[in-house]
Backbone as CSV, one residue per row, in Angstrom:
resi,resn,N_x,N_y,N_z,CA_x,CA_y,CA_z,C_x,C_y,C_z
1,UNK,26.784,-2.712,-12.471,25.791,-3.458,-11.701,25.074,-2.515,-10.736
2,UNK,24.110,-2.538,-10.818,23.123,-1.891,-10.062,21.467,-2.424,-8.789
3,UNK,21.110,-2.207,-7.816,20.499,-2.848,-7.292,19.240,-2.328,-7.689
4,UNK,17.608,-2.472,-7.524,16.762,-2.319,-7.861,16.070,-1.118,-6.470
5,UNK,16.385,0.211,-6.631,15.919,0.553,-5.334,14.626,1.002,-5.522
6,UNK,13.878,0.743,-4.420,12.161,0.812,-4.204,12.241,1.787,-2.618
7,UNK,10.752,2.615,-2.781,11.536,3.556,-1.540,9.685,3.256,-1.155
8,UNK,9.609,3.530,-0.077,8.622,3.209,0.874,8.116,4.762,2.066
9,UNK,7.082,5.116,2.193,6.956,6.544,2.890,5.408,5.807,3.604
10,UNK,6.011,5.972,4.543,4.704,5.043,5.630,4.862,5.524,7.349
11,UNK,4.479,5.030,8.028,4.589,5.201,9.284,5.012,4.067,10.012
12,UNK,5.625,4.185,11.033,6.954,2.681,11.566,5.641,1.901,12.428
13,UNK,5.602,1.039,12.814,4.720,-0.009,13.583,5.712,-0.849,14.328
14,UNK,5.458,-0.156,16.097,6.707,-0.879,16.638,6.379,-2.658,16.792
15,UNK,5.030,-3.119,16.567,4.795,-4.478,16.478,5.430,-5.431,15.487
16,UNK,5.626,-4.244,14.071,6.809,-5.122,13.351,5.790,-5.869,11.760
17,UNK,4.587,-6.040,12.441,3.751,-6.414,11.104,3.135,-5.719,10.081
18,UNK,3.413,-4.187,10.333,2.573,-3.289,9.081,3.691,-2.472,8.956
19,UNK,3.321,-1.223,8.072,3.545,-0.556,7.826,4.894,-0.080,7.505
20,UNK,6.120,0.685,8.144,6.972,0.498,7.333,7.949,-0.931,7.542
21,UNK,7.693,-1.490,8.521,8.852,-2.418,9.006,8.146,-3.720,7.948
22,UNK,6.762,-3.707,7.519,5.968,-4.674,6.714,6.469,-4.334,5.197
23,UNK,6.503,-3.065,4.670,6.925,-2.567,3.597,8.877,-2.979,3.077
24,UNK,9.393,-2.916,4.134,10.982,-3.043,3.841,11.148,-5.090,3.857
25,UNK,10.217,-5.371,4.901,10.190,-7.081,4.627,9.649,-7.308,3.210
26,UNK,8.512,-6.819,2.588,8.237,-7.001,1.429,9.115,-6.927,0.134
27,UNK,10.181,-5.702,0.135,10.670,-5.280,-0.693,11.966,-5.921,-0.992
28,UNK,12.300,-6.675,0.386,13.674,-7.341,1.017,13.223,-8.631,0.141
29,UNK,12.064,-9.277,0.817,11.656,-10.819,0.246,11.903,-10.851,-1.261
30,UNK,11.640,-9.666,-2.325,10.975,-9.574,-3.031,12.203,-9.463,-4.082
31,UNK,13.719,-9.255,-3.342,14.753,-9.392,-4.242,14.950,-7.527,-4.686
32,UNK,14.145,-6.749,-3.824,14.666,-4.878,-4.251,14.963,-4.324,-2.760
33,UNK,16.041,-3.633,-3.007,16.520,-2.667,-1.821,15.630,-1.855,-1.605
34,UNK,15.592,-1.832,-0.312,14.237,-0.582,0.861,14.876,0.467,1.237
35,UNK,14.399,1.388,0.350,14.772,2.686,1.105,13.424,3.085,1.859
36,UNK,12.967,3.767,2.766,12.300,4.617,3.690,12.282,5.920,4.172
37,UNK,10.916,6.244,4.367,10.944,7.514,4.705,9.422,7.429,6.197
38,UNK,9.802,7.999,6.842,8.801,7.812,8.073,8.242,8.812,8.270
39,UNK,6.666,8.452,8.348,5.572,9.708,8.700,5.907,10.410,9.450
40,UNK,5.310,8.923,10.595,4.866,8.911,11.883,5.686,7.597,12.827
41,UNK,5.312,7.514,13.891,5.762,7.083,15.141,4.767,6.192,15.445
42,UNK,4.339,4.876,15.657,3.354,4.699,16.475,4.026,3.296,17.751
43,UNK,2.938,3.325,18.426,3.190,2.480,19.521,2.100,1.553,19.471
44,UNK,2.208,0.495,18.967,1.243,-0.332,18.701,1.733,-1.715,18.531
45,UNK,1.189,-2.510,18.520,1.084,-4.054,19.069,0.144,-5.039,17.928
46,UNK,0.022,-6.175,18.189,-1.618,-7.090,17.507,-2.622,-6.867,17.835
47,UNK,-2.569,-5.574,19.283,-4.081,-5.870,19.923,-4.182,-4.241,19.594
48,UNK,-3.714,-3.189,19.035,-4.475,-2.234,18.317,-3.038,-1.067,18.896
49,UNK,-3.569,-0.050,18.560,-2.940,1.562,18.482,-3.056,1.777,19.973
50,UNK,-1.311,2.585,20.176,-2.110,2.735,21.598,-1.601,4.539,21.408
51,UNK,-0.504,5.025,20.795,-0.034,6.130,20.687,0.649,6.506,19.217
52,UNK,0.214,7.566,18.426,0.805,8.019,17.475,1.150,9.444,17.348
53,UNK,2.716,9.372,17.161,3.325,10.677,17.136,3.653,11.344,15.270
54,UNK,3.015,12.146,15.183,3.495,12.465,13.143,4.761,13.249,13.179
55,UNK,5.307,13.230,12.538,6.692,13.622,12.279,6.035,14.705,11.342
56,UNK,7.396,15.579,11.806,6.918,17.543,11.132,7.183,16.896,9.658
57,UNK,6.317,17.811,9.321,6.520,17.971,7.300,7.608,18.203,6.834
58,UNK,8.426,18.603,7.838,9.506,19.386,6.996,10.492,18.019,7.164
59,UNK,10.339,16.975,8.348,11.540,15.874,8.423,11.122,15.147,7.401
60,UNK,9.770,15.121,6.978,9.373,14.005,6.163,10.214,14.456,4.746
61,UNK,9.768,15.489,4.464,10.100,15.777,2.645,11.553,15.804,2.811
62,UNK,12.626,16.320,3.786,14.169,15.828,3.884,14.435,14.953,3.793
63,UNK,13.801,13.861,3.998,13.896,12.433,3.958,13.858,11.718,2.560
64,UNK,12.780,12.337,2.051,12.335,12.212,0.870,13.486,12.239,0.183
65,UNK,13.885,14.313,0.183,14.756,14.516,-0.826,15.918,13.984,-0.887
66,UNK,16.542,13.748,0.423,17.764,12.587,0.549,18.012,11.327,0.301
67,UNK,16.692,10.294,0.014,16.763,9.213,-0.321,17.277,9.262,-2.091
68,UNK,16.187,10.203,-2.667,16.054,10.713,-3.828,16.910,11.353,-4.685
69,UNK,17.882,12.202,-4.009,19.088,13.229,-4.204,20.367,11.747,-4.904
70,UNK,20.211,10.950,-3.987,21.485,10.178,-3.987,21.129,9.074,-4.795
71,UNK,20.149,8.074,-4.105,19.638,6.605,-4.405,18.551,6.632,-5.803
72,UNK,18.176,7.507,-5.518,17.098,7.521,-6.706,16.009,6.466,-7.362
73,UNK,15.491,6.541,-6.049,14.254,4.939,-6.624,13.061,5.447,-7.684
74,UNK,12.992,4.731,-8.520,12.153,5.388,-9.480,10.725,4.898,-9.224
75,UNK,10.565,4.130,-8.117,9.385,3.222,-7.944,8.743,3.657,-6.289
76,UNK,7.558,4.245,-5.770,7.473,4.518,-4.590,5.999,3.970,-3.976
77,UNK,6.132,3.337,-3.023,5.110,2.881,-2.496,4.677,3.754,-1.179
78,UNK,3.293,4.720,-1.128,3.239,5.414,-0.137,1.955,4.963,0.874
79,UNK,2.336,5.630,2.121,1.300,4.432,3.006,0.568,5.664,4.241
80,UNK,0.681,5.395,5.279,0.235,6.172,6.256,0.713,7.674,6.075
81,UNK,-0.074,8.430,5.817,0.338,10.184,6.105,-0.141,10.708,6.756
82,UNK,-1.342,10.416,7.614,-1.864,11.194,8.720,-2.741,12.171,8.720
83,UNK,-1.443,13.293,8.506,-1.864,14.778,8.831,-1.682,15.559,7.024
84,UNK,-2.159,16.609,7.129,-2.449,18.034,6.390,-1.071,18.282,5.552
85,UNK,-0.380,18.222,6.508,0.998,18.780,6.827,2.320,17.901,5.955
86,UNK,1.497,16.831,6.286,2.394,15.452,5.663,2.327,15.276,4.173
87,UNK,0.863,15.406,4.013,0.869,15.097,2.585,1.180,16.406,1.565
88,UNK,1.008,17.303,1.953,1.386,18.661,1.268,3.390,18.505,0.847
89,UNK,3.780,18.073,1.610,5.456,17.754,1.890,5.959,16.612,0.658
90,UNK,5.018,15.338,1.215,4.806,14.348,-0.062,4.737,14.699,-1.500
91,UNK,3.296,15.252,-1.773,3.225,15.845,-3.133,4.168,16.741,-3.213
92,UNK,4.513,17.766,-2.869,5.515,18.586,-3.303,6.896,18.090,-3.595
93,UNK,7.182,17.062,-2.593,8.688,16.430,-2.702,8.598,15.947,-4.002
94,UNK,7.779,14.958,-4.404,8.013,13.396,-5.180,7.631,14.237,-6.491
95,UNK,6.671,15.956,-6.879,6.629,16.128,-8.185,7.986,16.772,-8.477
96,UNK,8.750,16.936,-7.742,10.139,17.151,-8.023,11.182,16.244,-8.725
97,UNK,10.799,15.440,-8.917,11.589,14.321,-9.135,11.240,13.436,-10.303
98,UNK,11.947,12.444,-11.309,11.390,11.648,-11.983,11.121,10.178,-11.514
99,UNK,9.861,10.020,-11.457,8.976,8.686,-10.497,8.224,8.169,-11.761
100,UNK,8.841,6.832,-11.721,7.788,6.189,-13.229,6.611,5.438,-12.523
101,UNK,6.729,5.459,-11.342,5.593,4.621,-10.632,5.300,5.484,-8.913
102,UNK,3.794,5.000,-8.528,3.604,5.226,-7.296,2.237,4.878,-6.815
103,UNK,2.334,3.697,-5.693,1.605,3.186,-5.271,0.867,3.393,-4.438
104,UNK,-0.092,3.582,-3.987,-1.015,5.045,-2.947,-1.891,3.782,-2.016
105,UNK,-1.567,3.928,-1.343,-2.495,2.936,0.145,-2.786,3.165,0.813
106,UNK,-4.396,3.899,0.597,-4.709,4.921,1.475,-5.117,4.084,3.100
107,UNK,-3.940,4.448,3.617,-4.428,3.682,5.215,-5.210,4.831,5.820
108,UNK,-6.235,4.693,6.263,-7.266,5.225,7.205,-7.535,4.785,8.132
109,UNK,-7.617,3.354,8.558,-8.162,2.642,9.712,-7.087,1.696,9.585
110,UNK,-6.851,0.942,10.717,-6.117,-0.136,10.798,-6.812,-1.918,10.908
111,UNK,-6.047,-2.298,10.629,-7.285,-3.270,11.124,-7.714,-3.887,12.108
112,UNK,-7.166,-3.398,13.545,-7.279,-3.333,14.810,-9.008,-2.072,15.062
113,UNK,-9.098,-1.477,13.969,-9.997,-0.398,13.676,-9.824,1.158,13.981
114,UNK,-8.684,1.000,14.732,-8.109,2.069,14.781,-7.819,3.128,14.066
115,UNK,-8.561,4.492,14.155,-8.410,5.697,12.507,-7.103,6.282,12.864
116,UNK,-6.273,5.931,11.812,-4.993,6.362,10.939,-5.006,7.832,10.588
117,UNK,-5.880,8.515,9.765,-5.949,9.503,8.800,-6.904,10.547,9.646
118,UNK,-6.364,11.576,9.835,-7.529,12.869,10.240,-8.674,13.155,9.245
119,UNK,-9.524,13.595,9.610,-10.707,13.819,8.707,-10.262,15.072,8.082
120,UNK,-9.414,16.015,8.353,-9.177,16.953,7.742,-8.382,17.087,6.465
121,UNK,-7.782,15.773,6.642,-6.591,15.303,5.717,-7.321,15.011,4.570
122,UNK,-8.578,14.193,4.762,-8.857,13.210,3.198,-9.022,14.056,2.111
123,UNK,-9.493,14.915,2.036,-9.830,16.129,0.956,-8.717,16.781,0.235
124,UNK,-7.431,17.087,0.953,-6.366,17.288,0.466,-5.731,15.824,-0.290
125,UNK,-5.886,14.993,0.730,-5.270,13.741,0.020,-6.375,13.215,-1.724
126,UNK,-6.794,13.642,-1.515,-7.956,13.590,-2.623,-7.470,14.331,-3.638
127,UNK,-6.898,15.375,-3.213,-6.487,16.598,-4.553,-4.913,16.167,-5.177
128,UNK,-4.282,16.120,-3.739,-2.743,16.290,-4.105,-2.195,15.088,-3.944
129,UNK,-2.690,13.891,-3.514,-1.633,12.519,-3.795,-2.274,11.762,-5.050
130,UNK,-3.267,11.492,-5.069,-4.776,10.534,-5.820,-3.647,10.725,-7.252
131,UNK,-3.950,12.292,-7.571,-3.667,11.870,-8.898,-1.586,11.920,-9.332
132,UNK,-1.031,11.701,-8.480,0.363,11.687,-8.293,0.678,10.167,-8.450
133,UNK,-0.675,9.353,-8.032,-0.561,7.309,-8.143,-0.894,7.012,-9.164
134,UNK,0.126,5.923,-9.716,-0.151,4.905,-10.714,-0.842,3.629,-10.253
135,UNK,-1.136,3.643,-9.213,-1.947,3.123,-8.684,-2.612,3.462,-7.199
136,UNK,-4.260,3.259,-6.936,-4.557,2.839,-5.313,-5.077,1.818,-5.214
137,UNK,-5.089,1.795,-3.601,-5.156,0.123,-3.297,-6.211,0.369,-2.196
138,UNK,-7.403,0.887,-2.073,-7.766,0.817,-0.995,-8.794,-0.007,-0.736
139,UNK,-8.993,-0.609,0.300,-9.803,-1.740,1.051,-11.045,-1.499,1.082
140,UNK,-12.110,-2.055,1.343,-13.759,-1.700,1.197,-14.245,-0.278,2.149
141,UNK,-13.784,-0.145,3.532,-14.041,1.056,4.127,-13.302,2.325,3.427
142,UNK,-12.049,1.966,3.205,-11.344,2.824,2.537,-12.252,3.906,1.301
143,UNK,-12.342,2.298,0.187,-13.049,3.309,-1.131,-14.318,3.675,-0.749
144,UNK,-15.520,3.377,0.346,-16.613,4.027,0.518,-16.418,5.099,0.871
145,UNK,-15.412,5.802,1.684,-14.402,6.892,2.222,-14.354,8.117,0.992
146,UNK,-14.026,7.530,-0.321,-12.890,7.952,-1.320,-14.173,8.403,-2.428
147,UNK,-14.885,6.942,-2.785,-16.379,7.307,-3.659,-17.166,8.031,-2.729
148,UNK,-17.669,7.931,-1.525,-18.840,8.304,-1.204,-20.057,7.680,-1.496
149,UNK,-19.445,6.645,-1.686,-20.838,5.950,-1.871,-20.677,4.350,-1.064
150,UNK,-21.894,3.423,-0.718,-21.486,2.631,-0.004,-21.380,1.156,-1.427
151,UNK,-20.413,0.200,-0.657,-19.623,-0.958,-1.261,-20.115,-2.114,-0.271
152,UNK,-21.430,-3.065,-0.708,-21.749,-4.137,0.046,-21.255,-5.489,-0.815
153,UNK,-21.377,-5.260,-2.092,-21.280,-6.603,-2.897,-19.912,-6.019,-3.916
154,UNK,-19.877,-7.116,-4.914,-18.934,-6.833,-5.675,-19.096,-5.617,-7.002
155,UNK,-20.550,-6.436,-7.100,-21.182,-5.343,-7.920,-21.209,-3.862,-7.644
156,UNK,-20.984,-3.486,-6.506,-21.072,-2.077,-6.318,-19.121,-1.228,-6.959
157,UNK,-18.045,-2.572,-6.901,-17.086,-1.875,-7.233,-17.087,-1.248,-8.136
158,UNK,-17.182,-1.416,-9.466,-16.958,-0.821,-10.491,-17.280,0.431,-10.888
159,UNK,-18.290,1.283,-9.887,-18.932,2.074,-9.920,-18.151,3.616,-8.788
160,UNK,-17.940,2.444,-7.762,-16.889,2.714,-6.668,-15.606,3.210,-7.305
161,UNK,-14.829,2.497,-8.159,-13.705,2.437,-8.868,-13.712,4.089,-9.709
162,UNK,-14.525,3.923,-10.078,-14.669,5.073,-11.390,-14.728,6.202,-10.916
163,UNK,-15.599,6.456,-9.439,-15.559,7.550,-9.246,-14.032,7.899,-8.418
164,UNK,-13.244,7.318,-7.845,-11.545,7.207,-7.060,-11.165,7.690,-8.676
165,UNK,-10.873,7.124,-9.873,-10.742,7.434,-11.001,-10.707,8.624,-11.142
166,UNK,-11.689,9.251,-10.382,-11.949,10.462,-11.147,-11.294,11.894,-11.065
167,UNK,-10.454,11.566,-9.479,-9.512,11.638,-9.198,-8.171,12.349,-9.775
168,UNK,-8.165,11.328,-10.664,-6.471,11.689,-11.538,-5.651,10.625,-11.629
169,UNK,-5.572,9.545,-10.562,-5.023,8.334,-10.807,-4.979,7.617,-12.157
170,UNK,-3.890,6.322,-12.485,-4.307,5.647,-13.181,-4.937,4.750,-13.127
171,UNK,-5.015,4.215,-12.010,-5.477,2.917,-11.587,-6.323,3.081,-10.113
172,UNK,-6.973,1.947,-10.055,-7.661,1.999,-9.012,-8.013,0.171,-8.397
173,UNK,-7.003,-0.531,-7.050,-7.456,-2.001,-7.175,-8.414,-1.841,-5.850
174,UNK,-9.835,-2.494,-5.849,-10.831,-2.250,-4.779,-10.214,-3.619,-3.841
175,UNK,-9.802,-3.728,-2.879,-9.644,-4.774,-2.244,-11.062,-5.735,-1.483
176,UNK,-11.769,-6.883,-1.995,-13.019,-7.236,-1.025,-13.032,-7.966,0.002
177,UNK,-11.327,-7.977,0.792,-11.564,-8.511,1.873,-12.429,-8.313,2.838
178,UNK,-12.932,-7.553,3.157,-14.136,-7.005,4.331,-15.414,-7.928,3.536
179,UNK,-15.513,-8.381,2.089,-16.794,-8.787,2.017,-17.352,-10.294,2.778
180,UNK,-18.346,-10.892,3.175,-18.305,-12.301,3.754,-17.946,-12.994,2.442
181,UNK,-17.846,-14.152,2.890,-18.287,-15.318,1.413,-17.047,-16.266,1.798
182,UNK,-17.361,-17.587,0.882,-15.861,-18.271,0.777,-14.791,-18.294,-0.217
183,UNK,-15.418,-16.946,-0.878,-14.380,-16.688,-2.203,-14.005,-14.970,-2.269
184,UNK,-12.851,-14.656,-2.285,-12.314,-13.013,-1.728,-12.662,-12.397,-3.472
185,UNK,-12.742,-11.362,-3.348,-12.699,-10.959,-4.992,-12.377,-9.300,-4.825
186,UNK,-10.856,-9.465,-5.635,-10.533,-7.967,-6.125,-10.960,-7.623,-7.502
187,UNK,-11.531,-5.725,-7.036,-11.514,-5.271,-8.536,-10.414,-4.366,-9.097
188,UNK,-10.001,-4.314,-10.114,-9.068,-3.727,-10.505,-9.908,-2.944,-12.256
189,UNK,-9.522,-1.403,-11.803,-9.827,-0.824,-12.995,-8.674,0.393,-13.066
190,UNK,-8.282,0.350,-14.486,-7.004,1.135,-14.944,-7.453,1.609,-16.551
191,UNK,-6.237,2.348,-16.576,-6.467,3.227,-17.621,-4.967,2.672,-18.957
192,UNK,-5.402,2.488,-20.034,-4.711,1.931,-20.751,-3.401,2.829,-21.653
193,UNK,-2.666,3.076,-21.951,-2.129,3.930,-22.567,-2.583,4.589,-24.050
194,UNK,-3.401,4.005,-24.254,-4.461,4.349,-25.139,-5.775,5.341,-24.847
195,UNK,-5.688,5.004,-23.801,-7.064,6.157,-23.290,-8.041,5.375,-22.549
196,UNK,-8.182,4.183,-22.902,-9.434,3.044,-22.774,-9.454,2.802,-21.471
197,UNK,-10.482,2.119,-20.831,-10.353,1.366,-19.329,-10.220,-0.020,-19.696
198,UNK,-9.665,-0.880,-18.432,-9.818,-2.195,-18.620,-9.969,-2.337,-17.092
199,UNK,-10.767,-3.425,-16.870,-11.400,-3.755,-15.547,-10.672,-5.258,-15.481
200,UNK,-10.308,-6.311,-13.883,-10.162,-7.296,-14.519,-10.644,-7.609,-12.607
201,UNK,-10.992,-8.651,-12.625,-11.794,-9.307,-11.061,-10.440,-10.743,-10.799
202,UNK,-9.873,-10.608,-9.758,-9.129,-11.500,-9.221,-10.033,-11.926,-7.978
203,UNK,-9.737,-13.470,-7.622,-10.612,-14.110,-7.226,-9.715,-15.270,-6.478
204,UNK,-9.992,-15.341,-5.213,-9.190,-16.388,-4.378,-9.699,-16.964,-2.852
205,UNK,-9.841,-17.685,-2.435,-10.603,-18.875,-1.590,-10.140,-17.786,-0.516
206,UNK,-10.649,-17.860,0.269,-10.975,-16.756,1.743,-10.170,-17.952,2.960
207,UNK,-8.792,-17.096,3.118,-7.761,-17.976,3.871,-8.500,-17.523,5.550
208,UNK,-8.608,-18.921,6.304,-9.057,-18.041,7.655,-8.129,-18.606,8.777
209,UNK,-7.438,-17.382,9.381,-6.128,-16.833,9.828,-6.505,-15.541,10.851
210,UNK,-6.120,-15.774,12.189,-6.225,-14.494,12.730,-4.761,-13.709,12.474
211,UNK,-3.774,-14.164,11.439,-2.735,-12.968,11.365,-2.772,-12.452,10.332
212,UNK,-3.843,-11.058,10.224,-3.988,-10.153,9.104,-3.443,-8.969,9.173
213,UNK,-2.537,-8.800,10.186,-2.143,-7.677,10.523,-0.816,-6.868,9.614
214,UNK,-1.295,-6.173,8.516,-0.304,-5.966,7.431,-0.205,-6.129,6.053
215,UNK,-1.761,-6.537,5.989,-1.734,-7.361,4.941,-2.294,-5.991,3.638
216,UNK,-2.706,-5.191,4.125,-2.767,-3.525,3.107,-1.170,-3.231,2.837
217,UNK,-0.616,-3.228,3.703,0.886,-3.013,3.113,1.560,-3.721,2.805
218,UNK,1.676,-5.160,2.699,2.206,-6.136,2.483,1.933,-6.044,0.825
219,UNK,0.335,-6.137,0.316,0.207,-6.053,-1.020,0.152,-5.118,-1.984
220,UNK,0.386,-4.032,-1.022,0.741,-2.796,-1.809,2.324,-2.362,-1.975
221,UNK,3.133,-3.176,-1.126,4.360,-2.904,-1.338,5.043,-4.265,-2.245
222,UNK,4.287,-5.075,-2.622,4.400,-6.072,-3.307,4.254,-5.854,-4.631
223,UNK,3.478,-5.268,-4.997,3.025,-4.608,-5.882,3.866,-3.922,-6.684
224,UNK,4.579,-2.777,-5.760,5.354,-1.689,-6.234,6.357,-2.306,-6.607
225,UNK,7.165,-3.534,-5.982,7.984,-4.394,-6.331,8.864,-4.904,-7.787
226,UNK,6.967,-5.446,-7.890,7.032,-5.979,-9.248,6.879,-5.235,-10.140
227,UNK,6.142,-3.458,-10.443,6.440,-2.754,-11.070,7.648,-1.919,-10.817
228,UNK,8.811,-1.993,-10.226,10.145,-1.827,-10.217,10.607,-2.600,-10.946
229,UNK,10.385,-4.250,-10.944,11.117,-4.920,-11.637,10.605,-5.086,-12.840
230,UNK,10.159,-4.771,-13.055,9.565,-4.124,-14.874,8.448,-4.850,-15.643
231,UNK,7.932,-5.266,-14.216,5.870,-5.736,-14.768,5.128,-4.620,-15.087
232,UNK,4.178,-5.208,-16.033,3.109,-4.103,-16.167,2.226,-4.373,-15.193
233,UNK,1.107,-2.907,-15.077,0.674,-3.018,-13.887,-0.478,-3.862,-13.281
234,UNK,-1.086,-4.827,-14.535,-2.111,-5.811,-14.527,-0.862,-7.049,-13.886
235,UNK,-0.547,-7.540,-14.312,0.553,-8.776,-13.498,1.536,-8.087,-12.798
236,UNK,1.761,-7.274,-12.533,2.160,-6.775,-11.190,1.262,-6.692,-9.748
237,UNK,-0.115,-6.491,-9.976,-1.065,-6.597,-9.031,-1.311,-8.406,-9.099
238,UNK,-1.147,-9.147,-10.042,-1.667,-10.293,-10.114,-0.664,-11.069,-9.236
239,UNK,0.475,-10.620,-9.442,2.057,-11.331,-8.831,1.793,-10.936,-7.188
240,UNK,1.669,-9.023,-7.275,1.719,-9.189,-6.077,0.800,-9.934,-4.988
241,UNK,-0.757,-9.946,-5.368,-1.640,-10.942,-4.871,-1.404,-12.270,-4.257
242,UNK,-0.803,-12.888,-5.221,0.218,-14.104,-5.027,1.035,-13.977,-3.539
243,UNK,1.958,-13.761,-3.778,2.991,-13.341,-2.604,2.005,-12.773,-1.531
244,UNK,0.598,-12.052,-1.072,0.173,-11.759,-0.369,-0.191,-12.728,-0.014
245,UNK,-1.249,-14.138,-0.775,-1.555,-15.130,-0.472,-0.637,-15.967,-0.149
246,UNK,0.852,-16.096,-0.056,1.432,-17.446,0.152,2.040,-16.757,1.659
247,UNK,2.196,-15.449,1.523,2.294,-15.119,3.064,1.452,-15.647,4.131
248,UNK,0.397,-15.129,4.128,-1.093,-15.146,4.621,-0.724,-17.083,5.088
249,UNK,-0.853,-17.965,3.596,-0.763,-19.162,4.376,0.119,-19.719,4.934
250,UNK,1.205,-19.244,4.683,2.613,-19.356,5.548,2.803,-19.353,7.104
251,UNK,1.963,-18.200,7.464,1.395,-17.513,8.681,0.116,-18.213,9.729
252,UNK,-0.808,-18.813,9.073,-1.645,-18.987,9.540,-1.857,-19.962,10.625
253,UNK,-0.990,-20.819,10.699,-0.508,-21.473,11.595,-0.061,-21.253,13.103
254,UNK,0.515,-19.949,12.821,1.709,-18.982,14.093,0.925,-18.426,14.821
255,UNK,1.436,-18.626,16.092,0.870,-17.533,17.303,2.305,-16.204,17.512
256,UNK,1.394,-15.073,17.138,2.413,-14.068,17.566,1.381,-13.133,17.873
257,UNK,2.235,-12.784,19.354,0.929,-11.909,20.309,-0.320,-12.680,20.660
258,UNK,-1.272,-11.719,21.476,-2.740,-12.334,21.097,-4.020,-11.597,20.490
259,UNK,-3.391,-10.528,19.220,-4.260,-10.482,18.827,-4.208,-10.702,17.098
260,UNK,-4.443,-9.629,16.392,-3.856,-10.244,15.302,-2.414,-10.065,14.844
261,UNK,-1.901,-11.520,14.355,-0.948,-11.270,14.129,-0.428,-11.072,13.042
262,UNK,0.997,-10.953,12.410,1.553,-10.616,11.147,1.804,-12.016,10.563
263,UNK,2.504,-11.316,9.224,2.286,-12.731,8.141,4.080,-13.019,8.025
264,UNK,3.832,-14.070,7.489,5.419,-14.563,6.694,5.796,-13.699,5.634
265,UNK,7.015,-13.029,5.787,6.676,-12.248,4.793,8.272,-13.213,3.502
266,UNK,8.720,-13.801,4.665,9.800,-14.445,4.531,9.375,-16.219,4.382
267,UNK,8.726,-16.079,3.647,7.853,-17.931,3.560,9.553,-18.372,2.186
268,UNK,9.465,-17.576,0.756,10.431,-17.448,-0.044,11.495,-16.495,-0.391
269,UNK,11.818,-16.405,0.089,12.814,-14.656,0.278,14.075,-15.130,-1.153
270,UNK,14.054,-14.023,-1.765,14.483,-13.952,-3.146,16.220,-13.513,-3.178
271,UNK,17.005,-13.370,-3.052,18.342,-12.762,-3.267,17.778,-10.929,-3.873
272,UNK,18.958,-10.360,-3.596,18.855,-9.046,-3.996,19.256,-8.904,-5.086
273,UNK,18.170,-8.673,-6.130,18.486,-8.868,-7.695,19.320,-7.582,-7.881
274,UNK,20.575,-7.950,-8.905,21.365,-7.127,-9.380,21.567,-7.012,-10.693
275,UNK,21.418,-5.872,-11.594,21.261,-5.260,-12.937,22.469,-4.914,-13.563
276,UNK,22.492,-5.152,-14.523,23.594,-4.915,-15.633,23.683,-3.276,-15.705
């Protein structure tokens, strides 16, 4: 008997709603053991960033290799890296290893608006993580960031998509929460084991909730989840969506803090599935 371990490399959020403490609730709800590895440090709240400390490269990839050495999660969901320093440690650690999956969320801004990522960083992160993911997940500021090009409508994803693609990744899901409207719409474009692309548009009523705080890592570690537990990666994004949405309305109700707050991540919390 064996447990399903999923390992998580993010930065801690002492508020409790993102990042890694959002990632280990996800993975917990979700019925897979959380392992972790920590960027960074931050001191932050619902009402935004107030201090972030990065952890040396060298604690990060020890971390890495120790989760890895022993536990061996074959599934990794990666989140905040910051600095230069960090992600060089990352890529180097994780091509060491056999990883059948890895989920890339490129946090840059928070959604307090707060910038996450040095400008010096994105270019490396461009070379040496991009194409290390079986999937990214990044949000509308994010992929204008990533394409270089700007993302007002939906129509502009696909175009957006291809060039993140170009990358090295397999996948690429455009998140359109930032767009207005009363209907949210993700794009998702991947690469088939065949060679081919397949594009597919998920589509869901625009929940309105001031507790969004988490919700990039919530569905990216949801995600990784369900490709641990042995979805492919089209209904693995579709599942995890789900679970992002029943959080979200779970939540919407709650006052925590006063600014934005976090979600339910615990609306259905699953037992810790165990393997033959």
């Amino acid at each position: 008997m064996f447990y399903i371990p999923v390992l998580t490399i993010a930065g801690s959020d002492s508020g409790g709603g993102a990042g890694i403490q959002a990632d280990i609730k996800t993975f917990s709800a979700l019925g897979c053991f959380a392992t972790s590895v920590i960027t960074a440090v931050t001191a932050q709240n619902t009402l935004g960033v107030r201090a972030i400390v990065q952890l040396p490269s060298e604690m990060v990839e020890s971390q890495i290799r120790a989760v890895m050495d022993d536990i061996s999660p074959r599934y990794v969901k990666v989140g905040m890296v910051g600095d230069s320093s960090a992600i060089e440690a990352i890529a180097s650690a994780l091509a060491s290893y056999a990883v059948d999956g890895v989920v890339l969320d490129p946090v840059m801004v928070a959604t307090s608006g707060d910038r996450l990522m040095r400008e010096d960083a994105i270019a490396l992160f461009k070379e040496k993580l991009i194409p290390l993911s079986t999937l990214i997940t990044p949000n509308i500021p994010e992929a204008e960031v990533l394409s270089e090009q700007a993302i007002t409508c939906v129509e502009d994803m696909p175009s957006a998509a291809r060039r993140i693609l170009d990358y090295g990744c397999c996948g690429v899901l455009i998140k359109g929460g930032h767009l207005e409207g009363a209907t949210k719409q993700d794009y998702l474009l991947y690469r088939c084991e065949d060679g081919n692309l397949r594009e597919q548009i998920f589509s869901h009523e625009t929940i309105h909730t001031p507790n969004t705080h988490g919700t990039g890592c919530t569905l990216s570690s949801a995600i990784t989840a369900f490709l641990a537990r042995g979805y492919a990666l089209e209904e693995a994004v579709a599942r995890g969506r789900e679970f992002l949405q029943c959080a979200l309305i779970a939540s919407k109700d709650v006052t925590l803090g006063s600014g934005h707050g976090a979600l339910n991540h615990f609306f259905s919390p699953q037992k810790l599935i165990k393997n033959a």
